[in-house]
C-alpha positions as CSV (number, residue, x, y, z in Angstrom):
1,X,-48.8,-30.3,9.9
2,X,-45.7,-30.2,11.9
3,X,-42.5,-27.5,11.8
4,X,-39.4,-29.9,10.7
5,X,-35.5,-29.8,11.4
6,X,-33.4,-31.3,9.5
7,X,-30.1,-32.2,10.9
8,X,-26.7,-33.3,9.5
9,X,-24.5,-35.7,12.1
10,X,-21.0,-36.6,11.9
11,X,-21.1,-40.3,13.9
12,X,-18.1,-41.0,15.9
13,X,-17.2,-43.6,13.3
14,X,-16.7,-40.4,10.4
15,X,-20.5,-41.4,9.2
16,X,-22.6,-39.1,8.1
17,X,-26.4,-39.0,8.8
18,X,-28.9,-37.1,7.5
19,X,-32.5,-37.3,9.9
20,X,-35.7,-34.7,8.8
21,X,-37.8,-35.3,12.2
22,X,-40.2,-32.6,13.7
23,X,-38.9,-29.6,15.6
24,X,-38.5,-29.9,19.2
25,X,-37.5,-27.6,22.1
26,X,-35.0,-26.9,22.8
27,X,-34.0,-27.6,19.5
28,X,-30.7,-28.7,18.2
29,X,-27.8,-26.7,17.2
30,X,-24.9,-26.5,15.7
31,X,-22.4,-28.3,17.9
32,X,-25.0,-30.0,20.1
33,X,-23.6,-33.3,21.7
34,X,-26.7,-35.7,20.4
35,X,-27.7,-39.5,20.8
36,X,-29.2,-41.3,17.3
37,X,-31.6,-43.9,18.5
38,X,-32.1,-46.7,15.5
39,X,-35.0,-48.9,15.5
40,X,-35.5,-52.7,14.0
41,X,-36.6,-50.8,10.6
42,X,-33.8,-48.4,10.4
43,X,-35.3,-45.4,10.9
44,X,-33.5,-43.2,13.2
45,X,-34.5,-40.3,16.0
46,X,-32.6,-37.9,17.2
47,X,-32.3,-36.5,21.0
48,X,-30.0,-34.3,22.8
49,X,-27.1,-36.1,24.5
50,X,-28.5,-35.6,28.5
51,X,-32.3,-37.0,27.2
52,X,-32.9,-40.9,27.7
53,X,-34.9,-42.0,25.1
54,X,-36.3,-44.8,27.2
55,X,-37.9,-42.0,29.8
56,X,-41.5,-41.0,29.1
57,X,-40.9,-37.3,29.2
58,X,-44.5,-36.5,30.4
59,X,-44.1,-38.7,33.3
60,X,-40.6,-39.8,34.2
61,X,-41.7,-43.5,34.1
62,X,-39.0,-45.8,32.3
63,X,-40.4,-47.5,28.9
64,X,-39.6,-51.5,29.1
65,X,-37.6,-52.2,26.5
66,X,-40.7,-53.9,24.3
67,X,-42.2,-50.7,24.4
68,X,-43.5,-49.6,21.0
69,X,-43.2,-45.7,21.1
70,X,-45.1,-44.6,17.7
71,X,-43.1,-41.2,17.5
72,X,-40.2,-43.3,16.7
């Protein structure tokens, strides 16, 4: 089992999103600048503004853009 956070974002646009995803460190607070990444099937991940989602974070390598990352 994993520890989840759920967070509550206010898109640029006045949206609202909810996204439940698993706890992550540092992990987000209130007022933290973030980045929603949206696959094909809708289903979004959250990261903090200064993370690229495209960066492997175990080794700095840059994902192609075909890259299927199951954790998303």
């Amino acid at each position: 089992s994993q520890v989840a956070q759920e967070l509550t974002i206010r898109m640029k646009e006045g949206e609202v999103i909810i996204v439940v995803q698993e706890r992550r460190d540092p992990e987000f607070m209130i007022g933290d600048s973030v980045r929603v990444h949206k696959n094909a099937y809708g289903t979004a991940r959250v990261f903090h503004s200064d993370e690229d989602p495209f960066i492997d974070p175990d080794t700095g390598a840059y994902l192609p853009d075909d890259f299927e990352n199951p954790d998303l």
